[in-house]
C-alpha positions in Angstrom: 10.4 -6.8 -17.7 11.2 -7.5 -14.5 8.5 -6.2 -11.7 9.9 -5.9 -7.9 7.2 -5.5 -5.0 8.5 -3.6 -2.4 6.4 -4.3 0.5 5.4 -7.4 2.7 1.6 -6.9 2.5 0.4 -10.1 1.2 -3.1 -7.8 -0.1 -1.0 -5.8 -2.2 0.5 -8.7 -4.1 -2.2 -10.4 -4.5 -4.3 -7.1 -5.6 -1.3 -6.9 -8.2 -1.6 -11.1 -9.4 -5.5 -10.5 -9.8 -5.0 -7.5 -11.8 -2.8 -9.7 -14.1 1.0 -9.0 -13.1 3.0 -11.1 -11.4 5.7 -9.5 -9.2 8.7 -10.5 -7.0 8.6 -9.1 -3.6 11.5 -7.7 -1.9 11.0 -5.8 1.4 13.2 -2.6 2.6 14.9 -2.6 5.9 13.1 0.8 6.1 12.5 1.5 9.5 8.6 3.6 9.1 9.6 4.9 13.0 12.1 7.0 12.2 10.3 9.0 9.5 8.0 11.9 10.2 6.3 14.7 8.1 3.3 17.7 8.3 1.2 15.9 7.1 -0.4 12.1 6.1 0.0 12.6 2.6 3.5 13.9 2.9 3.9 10.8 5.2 2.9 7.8 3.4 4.9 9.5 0.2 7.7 9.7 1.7 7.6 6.3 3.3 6.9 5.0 0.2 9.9 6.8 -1.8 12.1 5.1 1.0 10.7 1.9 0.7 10.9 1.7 -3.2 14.6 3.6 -3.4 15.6 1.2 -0.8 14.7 -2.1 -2.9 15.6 -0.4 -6.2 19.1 0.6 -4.5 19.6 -3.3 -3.4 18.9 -4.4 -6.7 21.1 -2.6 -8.7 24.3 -2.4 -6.6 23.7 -6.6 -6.5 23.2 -6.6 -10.2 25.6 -8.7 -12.0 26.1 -11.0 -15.1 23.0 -11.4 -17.1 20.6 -9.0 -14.7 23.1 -6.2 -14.7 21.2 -3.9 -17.5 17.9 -5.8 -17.1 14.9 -3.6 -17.2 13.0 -3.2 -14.0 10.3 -1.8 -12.4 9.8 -1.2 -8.6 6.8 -0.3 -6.8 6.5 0.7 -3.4 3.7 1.7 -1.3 2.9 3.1 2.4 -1.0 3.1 3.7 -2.1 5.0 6.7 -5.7 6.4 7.6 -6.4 9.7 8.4 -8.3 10.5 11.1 -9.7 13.7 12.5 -6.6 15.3 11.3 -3.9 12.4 12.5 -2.2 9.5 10.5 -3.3 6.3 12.2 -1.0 3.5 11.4 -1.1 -0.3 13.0 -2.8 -0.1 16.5 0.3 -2.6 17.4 -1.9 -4.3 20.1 -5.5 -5.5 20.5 -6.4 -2.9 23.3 -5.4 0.3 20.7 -7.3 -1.5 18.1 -10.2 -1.9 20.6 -9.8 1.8 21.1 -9.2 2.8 17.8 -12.8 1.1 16.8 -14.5 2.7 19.4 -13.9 6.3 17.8 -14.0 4.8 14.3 -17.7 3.5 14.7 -20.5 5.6 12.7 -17.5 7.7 11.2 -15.1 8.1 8.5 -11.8 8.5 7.7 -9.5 9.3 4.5 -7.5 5.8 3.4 -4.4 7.4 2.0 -1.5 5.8 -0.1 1.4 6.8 -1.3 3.1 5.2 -4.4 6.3 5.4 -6.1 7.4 3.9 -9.2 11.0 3.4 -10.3 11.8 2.3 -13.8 15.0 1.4 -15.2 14.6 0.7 -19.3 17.3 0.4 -21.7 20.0 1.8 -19.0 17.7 4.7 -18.3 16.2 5.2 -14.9 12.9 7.2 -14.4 10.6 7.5 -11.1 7.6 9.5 -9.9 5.7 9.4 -6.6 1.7 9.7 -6.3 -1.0 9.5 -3.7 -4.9 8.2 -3.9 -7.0 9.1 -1.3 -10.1 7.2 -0.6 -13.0 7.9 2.1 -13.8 5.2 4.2 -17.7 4.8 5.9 -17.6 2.9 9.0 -20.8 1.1 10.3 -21.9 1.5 13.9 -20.5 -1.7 15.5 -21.8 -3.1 19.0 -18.5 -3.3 21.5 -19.3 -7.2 21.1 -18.7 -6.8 17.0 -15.3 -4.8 18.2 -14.4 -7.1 20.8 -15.1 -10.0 18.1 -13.4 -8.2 15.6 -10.2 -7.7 17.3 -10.1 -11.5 18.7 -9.3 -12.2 15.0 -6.1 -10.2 15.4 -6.5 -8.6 11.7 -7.0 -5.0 13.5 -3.9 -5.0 15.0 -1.8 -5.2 12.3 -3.1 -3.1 9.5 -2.9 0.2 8.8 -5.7 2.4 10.2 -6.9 -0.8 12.4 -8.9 -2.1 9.3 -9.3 -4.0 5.8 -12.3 -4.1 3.2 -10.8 -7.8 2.2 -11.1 -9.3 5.2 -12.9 -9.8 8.6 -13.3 -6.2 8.5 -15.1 -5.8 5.2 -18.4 -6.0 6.5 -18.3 -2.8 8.6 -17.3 -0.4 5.8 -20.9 0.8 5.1 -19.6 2.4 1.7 -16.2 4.7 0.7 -15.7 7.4 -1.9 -12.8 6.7 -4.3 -10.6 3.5 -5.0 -11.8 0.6 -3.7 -8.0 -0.6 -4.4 -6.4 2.3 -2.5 -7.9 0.6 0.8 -6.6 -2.6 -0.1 -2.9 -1.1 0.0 -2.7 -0.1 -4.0 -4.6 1.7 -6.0 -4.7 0.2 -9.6 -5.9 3.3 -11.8 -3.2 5.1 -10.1 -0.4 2.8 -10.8 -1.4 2.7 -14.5 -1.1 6.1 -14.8 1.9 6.0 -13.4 3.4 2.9 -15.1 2.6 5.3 -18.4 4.0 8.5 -18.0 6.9 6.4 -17.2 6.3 4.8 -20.6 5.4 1.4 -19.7 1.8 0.0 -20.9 0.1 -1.9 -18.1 -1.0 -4.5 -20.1 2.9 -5.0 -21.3 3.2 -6.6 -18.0 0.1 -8.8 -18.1 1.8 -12.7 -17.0 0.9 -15.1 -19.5 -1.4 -17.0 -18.2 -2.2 -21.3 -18.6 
């Protein structure tokens, strides 16, 4: 089965190889701007519907010849951390990230991801959206740790200003839920999914050497 990774973020596909599958990445023209909702959860949901529908919708209208009635599977995924009640997305620049880390420090914040899973088997297409939530510890960092941090420029362009697989992974003191979910995709999650969609996870284990 063919499995499409709708989303540039070199974490999630690697989570995804680790974890035994192997997928093609394809990434929307969705513009995350223009999108707004009531809340984070409703946010990163919908973001991720658009972002998945948008790669699944390429696909199949470009389907021809021996791919036209392939089955397929595409996942896509939106990560943005909730923080005293606001969706905090990609500081954008190192002084927001500086900023950001200066309220972050000796608090926490809720990791939130939305998923959604399209699957097209034997002509017939199926699809369901989820979220994970995870809560994220953050140590009390010096303004030399920040400062240092943020000179690596990983801040700046990740969601919430941080990553627990990176340079940043030393100042999460500890979290509550998916470890996964903070990377950009929460594993457990996505099984589930995959299942009530009637696809076995370990169907779509690569073969490996």
């Amino acid at each position: 089965m063919r499995v499409v990774l709708a989303s540039k973020s070199p974490a999630r596909l690697l989570t995804l190889r680790r974890a035994g599958l192997d997928p093609e990445v394809i990434v929307s023209d969705v513009d995350e701007s223009l999108t707004r909702r009531s809340s984070t959860g409703e946010l990163v949901a919908a973001l991720a519907e658009q972002k998945a529908d948008s790669v699944f919708a390429q696909l199949t209208s470009a389907d021809q010849g021996p791919r036209a009635d392939e089955d397929l599977i595409v996942i896509g995924c939106d990560s943005v951390l909730d923080f005293e009640g606001r969706a905090v997305g990609k500081p954008g620049t190192s002084e927001r990230a500086v900023t950001l880390w200066k309220r972050l420090r000796l608090h926490s914040g809720l990791l939130i991801t939305g998923h959604r899973v399209i699957v097209r088997c034997a002509g017939s297409v199926q699809a369901d959206t989820r979220v994970a939530r995870t809560v994220v510890h953050f140590a009390d960092l010096s303004d030399e740790d920040i400062d240092a941090y943020v000179a690596t420029g990983e801040p700046a362009e990740v969601a919430g200003g941080f990553t627990i697989d990176g340079f940043g992974g030393p100042f999460i003191t500890h979290i509550e839920g998916d470890h996964h979910n903070v990377v950009g995709v929460s594993l457990p999650l996505l099984r589930l999914m995959l299942a009530d969609l009637g696809v076995s996870w370990t169907s779509l284990w690569s073969p490996r050497p």
